[in-house]
DSSP file (Angstrom, degrees, kcal/mol; ACC not computed):
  #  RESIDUE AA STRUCTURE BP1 BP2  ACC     N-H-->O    O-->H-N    N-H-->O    O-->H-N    TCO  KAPPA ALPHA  PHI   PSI    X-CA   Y-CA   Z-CA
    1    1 A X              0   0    0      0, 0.0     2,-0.3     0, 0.0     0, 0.0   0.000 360.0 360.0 360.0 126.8   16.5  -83.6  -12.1
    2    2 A X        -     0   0    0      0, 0.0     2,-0.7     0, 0.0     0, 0.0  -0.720 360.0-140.9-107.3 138.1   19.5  -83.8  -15.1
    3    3 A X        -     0   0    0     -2,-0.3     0, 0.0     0, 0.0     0, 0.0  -0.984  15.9-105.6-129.0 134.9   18.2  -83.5  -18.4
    4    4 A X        -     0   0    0     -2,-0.7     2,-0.1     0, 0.0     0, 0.0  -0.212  22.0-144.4 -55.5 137.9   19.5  -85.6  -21.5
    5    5 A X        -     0   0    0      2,-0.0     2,-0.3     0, 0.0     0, 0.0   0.045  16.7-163.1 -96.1-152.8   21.5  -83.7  -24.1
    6    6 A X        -     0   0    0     -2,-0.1     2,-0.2     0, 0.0     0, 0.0  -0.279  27.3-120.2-119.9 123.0   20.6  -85.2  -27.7
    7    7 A X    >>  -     0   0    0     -2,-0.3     3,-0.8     1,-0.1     4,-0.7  -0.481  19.1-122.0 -70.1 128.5   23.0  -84.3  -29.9
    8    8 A X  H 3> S+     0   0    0      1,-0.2     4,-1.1    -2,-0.2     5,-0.2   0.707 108.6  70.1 -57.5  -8.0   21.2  -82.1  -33.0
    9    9 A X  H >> S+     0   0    0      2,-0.2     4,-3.2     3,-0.2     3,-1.4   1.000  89.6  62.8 -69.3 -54.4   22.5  -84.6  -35.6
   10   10 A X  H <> S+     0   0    0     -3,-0.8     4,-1.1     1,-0.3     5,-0.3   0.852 110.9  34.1 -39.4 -71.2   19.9  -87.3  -34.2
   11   11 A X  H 3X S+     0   0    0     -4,-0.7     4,-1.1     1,-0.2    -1,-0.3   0.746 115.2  57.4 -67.2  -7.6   16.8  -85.4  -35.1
   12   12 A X  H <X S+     0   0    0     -3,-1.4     4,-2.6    -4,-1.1     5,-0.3   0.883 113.0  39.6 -86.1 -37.4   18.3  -84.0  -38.1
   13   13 A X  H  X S+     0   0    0     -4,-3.2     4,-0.9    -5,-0.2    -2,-0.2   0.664 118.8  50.3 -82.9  -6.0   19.0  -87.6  -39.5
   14   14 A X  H  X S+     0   0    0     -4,-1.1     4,-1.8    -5,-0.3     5,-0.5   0.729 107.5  47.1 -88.7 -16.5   15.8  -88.6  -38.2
   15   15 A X  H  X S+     0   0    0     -4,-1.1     4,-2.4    -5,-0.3    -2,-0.2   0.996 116.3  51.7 -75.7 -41.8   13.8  -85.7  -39.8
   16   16 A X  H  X S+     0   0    0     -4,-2.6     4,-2.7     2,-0.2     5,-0.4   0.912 108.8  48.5 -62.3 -38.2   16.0  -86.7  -43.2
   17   17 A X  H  X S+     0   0    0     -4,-0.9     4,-3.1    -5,-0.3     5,-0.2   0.964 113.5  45.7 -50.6 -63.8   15.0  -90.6  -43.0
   18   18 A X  H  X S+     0   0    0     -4,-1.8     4,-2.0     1,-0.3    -2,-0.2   0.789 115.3  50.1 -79.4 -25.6   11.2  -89.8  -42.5
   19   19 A X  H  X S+     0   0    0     -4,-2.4     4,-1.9    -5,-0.5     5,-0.4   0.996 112.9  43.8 -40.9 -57.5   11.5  -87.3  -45.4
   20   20 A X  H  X S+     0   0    0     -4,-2.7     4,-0.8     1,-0.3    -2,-0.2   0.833 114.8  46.6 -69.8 -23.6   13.1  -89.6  -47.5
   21   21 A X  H >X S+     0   0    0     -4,-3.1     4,-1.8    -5,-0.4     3,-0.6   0.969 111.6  57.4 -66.3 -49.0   10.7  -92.4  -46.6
   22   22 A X  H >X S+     0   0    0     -4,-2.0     4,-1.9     1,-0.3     3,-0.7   0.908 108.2  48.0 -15.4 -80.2    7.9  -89.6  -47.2
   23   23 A X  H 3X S+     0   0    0     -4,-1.9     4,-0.9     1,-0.2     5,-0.3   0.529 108.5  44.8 -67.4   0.5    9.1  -89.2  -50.6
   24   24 A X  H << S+     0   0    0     -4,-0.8     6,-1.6    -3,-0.6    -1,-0.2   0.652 112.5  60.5 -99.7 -16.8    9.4  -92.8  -52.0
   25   25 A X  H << S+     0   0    0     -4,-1.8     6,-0.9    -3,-0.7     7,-0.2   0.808 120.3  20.5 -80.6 -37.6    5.8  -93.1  -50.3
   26   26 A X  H  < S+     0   0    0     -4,-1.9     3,-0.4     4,-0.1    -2,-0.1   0.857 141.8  29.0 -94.5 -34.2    4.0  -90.0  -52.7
   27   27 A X  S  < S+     0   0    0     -4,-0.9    -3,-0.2     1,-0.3    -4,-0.1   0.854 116.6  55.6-102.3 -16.1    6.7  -90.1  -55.6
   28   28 A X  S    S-     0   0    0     -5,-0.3     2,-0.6     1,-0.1    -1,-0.3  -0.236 106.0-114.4-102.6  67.0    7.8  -93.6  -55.6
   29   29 A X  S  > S+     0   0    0     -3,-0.4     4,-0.6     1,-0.1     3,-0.4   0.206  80.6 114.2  52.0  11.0    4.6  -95.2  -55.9
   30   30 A X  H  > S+     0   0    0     -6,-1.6     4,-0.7    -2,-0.6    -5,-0.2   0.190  73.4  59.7 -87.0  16.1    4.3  -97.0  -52.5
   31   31 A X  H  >>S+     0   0    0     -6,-0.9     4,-1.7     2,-0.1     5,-0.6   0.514 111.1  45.1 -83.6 -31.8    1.6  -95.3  -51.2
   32   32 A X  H  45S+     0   0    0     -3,-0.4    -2,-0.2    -7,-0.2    14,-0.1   0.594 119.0  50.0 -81.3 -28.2   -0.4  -96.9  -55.0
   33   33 A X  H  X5S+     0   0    0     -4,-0.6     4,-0.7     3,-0.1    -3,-0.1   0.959 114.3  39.4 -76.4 -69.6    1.3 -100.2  -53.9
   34   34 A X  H  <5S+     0   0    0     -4,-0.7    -2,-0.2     1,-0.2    -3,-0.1   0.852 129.4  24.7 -68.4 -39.3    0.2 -100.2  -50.3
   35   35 A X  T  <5S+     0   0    0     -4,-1.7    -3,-0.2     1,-0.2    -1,-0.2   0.915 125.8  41.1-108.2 -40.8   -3.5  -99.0  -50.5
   36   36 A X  T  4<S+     0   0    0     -5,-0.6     2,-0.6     5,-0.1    -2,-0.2   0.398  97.8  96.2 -92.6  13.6   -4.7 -100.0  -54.6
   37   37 A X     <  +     0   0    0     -4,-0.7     2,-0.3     4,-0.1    -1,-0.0  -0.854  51.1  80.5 -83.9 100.2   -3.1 -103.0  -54.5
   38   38 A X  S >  S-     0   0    0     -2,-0.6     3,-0.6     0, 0.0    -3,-0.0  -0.844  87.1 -57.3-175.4-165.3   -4.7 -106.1  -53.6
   39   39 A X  T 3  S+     0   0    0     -2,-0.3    -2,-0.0     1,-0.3     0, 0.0   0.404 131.1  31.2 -67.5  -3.1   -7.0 -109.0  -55.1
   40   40 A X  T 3  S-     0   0    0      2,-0.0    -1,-0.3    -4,-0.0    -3,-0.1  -0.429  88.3-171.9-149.4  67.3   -9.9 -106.8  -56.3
   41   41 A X    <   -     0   0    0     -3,-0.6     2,-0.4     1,-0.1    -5,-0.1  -0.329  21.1-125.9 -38.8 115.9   -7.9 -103.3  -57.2
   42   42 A X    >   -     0   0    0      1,-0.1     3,-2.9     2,-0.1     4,-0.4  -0.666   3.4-129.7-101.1 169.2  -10.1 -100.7  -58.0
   43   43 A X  T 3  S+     0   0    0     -2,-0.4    -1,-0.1     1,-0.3     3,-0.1   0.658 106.2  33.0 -15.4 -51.9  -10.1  -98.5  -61.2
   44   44 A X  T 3> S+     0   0    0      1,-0.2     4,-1.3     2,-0.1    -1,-0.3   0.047  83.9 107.6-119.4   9.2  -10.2  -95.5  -59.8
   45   45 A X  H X> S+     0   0    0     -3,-2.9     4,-0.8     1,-0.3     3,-0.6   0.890  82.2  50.8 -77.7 -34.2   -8.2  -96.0  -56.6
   46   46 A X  H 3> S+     0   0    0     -4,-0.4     4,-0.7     1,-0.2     3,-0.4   0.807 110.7  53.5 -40.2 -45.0   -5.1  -94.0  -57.8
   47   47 A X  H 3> S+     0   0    0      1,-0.2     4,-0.6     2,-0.2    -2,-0.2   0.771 112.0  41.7 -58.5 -29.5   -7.6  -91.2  -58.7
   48   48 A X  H <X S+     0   0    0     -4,-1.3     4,-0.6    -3,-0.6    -1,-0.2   0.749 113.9  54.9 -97.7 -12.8   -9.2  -91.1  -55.2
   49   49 A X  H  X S+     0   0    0     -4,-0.8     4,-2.9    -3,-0.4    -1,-0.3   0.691  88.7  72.7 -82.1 -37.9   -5.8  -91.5  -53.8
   50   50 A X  H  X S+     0   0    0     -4,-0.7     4,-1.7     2,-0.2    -2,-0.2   0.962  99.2  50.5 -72.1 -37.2   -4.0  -88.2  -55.7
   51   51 A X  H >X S+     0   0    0     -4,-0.6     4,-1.4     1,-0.2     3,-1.1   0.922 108.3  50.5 -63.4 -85.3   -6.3  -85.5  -53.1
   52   52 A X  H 3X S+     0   0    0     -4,-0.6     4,-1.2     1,-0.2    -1,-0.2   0.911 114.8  48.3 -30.1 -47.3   -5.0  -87.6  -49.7
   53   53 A X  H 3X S+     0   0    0     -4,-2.9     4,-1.5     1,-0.2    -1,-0.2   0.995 112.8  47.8 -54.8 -45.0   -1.1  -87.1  -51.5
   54   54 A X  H <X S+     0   0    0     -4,-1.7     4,-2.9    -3,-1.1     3,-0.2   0.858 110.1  45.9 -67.1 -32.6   -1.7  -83.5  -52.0
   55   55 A X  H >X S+     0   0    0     -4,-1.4     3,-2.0     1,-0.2     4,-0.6   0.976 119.4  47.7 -66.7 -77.8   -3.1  -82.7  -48.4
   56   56 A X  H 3X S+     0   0    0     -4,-1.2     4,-0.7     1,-0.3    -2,-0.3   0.407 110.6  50.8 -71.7 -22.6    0.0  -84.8  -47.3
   57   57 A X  H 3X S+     0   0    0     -4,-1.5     4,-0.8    -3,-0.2    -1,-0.3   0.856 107.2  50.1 -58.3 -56.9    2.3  -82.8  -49.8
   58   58 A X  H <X S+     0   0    0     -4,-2.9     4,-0.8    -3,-2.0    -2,-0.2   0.830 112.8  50.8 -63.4 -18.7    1.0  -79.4  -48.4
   59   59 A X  H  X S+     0   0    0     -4,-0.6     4,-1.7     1,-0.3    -1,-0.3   0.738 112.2  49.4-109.5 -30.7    1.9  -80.9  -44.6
   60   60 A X  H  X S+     0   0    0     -4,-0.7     4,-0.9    -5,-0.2    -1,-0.3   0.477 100.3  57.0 -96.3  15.7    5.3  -81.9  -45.8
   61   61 A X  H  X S+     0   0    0     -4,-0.8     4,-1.1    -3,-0.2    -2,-0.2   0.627 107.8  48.9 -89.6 -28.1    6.3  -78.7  -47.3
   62   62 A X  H >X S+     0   0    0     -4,-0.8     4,-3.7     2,-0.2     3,-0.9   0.927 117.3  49.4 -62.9 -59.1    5.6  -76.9  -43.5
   63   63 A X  H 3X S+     0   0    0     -4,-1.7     4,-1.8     1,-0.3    23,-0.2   0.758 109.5  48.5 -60.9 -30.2    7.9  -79.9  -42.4
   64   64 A X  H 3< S+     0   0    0     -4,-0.9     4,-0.3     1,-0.2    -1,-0.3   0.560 115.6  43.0 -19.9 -48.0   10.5  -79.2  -45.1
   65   65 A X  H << S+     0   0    0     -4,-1.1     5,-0.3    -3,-0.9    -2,-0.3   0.463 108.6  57.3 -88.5   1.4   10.7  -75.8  -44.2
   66   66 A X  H >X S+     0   0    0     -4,-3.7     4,-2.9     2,-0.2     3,-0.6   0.915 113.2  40.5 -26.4 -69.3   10.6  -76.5  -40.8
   67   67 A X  H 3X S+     0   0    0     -4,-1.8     4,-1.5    -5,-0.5     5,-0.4   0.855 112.6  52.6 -57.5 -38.9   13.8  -78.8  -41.2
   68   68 A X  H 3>>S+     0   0    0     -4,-0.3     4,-2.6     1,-0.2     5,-0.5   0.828 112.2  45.3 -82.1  -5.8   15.5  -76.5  -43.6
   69   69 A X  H <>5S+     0   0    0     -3,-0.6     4,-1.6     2,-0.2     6,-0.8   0.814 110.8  54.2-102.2 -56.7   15.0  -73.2  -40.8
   70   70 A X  H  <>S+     0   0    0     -4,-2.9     5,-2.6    -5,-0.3     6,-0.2   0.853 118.7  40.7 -37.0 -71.4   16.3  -75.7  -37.6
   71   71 A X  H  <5S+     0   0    0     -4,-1.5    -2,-0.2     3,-0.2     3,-0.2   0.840 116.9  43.9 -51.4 -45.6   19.6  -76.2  -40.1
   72   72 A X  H  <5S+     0   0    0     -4,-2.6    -1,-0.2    -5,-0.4    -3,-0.2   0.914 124.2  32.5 -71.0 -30.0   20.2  -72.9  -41.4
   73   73 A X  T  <<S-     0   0    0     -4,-1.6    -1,-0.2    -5,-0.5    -2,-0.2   0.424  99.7-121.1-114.7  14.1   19.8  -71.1  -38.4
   74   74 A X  T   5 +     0   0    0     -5,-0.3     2,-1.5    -3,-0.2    -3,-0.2   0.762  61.0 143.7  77.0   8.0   21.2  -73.5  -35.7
   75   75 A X    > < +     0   0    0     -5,-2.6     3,-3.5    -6,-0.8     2,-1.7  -0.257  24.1 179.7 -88.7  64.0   17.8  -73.6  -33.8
   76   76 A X  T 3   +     0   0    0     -2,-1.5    -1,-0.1     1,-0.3     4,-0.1   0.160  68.3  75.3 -77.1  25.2   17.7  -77.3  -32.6
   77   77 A X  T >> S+     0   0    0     -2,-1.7     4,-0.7     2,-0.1     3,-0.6   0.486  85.2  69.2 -90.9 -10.0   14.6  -77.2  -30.9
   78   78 A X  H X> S+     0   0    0     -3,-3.5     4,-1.8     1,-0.2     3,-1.3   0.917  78.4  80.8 -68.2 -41.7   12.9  -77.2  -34.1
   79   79 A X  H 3> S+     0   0    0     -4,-0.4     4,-2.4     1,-0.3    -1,-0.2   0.801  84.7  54.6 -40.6 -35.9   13.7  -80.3  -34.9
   80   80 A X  H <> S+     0   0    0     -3,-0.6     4,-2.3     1,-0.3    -1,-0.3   0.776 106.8  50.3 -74.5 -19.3   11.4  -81.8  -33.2
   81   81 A X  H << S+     0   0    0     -3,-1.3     4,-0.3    -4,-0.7    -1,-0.3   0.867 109.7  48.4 -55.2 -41.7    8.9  -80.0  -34.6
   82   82 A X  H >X S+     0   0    0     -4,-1.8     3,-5.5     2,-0.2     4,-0.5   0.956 110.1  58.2 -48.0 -89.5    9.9  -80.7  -38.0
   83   83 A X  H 3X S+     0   0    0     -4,-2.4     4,-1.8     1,-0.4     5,-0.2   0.574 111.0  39.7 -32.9 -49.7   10.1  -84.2  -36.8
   84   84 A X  H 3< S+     0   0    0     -4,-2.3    -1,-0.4     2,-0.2     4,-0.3   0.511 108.0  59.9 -67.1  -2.9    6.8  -84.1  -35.9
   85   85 A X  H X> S+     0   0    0     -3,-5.5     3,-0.9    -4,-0.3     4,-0.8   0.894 107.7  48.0 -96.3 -65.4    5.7  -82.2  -38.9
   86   86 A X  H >X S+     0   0    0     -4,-0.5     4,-1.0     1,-0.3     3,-0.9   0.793 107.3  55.6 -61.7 -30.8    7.1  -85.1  -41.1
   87   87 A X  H 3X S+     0   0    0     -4,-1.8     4,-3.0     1,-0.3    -1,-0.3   0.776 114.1  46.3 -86.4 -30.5    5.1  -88.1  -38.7
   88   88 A X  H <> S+     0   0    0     -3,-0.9     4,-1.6    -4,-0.3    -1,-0.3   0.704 108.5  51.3 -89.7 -24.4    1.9  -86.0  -39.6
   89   89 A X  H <X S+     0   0    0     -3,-0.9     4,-0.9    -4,-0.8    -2,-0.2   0.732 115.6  37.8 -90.3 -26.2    2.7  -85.8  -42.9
   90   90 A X  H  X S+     0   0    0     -4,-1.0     4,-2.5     2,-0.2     5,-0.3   0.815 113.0  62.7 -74.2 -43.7    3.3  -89.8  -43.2
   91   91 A X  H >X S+     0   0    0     -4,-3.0     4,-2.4     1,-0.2     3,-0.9   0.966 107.2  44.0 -51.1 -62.0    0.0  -90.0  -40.7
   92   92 A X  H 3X S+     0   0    0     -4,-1.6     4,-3.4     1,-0.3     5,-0.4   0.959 113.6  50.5 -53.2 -48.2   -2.3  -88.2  -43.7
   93   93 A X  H 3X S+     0   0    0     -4,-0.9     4,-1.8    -5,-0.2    -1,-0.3   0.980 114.9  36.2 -65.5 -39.1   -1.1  -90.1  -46.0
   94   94 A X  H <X S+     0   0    0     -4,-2.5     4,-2.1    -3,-0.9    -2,-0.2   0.870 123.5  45.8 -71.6 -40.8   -1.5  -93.6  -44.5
   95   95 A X  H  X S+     0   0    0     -4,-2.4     4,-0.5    -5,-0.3    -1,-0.2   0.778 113.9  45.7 -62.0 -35.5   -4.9  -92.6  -42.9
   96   96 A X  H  X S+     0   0    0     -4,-3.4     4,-0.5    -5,-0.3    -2,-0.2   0.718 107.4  54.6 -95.8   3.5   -6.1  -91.1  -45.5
   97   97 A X  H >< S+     0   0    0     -4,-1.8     3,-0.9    -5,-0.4     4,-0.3   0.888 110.4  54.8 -75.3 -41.5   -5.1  -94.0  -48.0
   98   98 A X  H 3< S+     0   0    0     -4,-2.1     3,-0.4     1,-0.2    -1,-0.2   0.808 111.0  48.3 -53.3 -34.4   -7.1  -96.3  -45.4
   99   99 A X  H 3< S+     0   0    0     -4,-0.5    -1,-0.2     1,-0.2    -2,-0.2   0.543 107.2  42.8 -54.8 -30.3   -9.5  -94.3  -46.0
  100  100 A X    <<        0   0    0     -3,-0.9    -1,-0.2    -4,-0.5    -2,-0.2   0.067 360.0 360.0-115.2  -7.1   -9.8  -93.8  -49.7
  101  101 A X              0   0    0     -3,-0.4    -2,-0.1    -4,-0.3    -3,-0.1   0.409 360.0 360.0 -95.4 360.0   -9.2  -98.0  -50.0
């Protein structure tokens, strides 16, 4: 059996896309777009919305330092943790925004 090399750049630009998607979803206001938006918005759906960011904040700061520890110290089996650390951090937010609509 031969096993596939993946060059460490690949998860390291994927673990920076799904950050950077991450952040335009809690800080640029497309998570408030996607879930209070709609033909009968409610009031208070940005309020019920800011606990589901923060839970999803605390799960992309593990994935953050995840990413930064793989890169400083050359350990490129963490990415994929990281990587997965960032898809968990996108999951809470989108699940719990479904949730909270």
């Amino acid at each position: 059996m031969t096993r596939t090399w993946v060059p460490p750049a690949i998860p390291a630009a994927v673990s920076l896309l799904l950050a950077t998607l991450w952040g335009f979803a809690v800080f640029g206001g497309w998570s408030r777009l996607a879930f209070c938006a709609g033909p009968e918005p409610s009031s208070d759906c940005a309020d019920r919305l800011a606990p589901v960011a923060s839970l999803s904040e605390l799960v992309a700061l593990v994935a953050a330092g995840l990413t930064g520890f793989a890169w400083f110290a050359r350990r490129e089996s963490l990415y994929g943790v990281a990587v997965g650390a960032w898809i968990a951090a996108l999951a809470v937010l989108f699940f719990g925004g479904l949730a909270v609509r």
